[in-house]
C-alpha positions in Angstrom: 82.5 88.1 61.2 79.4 86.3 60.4 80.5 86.4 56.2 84.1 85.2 57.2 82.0 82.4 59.5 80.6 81.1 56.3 84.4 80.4 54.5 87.2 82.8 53.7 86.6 85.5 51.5 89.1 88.8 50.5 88.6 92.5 51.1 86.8 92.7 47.8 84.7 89.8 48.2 83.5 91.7 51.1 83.5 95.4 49.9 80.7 94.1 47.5 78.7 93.1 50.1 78.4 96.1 52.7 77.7 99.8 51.6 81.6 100.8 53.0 84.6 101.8 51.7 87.1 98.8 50.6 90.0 101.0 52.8 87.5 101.3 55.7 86.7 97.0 55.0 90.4 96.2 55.2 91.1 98.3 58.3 88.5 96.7 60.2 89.9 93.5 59.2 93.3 94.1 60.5 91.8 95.0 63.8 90.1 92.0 63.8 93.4 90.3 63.1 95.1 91.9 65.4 92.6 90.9 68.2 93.6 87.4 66.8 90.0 86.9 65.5 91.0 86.4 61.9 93.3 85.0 59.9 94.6 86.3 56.8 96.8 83.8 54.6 98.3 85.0 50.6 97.0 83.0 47.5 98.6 84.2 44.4 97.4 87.7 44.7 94.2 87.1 46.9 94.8 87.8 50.8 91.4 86.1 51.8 90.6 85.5 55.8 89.2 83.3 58.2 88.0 83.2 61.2 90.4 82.0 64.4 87.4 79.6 65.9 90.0 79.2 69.2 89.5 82.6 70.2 85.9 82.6 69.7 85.0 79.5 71.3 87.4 80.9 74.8 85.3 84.2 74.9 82.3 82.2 74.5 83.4 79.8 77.4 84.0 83.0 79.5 80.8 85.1 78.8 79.2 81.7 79.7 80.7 81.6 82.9 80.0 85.5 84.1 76.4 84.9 82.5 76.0 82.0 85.2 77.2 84.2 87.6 75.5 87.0 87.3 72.4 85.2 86.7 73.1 83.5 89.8 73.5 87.4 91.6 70.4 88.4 89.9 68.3 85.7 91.1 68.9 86.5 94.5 68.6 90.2 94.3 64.7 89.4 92.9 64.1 87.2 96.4 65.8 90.6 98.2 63.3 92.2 96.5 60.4 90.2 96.5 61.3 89.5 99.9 61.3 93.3 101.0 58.3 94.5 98.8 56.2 91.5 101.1 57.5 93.2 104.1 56.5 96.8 103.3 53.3 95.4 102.2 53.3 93.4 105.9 53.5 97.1 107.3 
């Protein structure tokens, strides 16, 4: 993902650059594509791909909000906490 973030590129382009198979390469891009985080177009005889920014930028938007959230939870837990270690301390 973070090669195909810099522009297209085909399962060659990419075998050269990781120490795995070109079969294994191309099967991880068609789960990839699949998930709808790629997209692979034809030119000529190249099949390069690109990333599907959409996607991305939604699960992004989403992690962001459950990050608030449980940010939010973990905050309070800490003053539970805080909160309870005074008390024993207290006692």
């Amino acid at each position: 993902m973070a090669r195909l973030a810099r522009g297209e590129a085909t399962v060659n382009e990419l075998t050269d650059l990781f120490e795995i198979s070109q079969p294994a390469i191309s099967r991880h891009l068609k789960v990839l594509e699949k998930a709808g985080l790629i997209r692979r177009s034809r030119d000529a005889q190249r099949r390069p791909a690109t990333v599907e920014t959409k996607p991305i930028a939604d699960a992004v938007t989403w992690i962001e909000r459950y990050q608030k959230l449980w940010e939010r939870t973990y905050r309070k837990l800490d003053a539970l906490l805080a909160d309870e270690l005074k008390a024993r301390k207290r006692s």
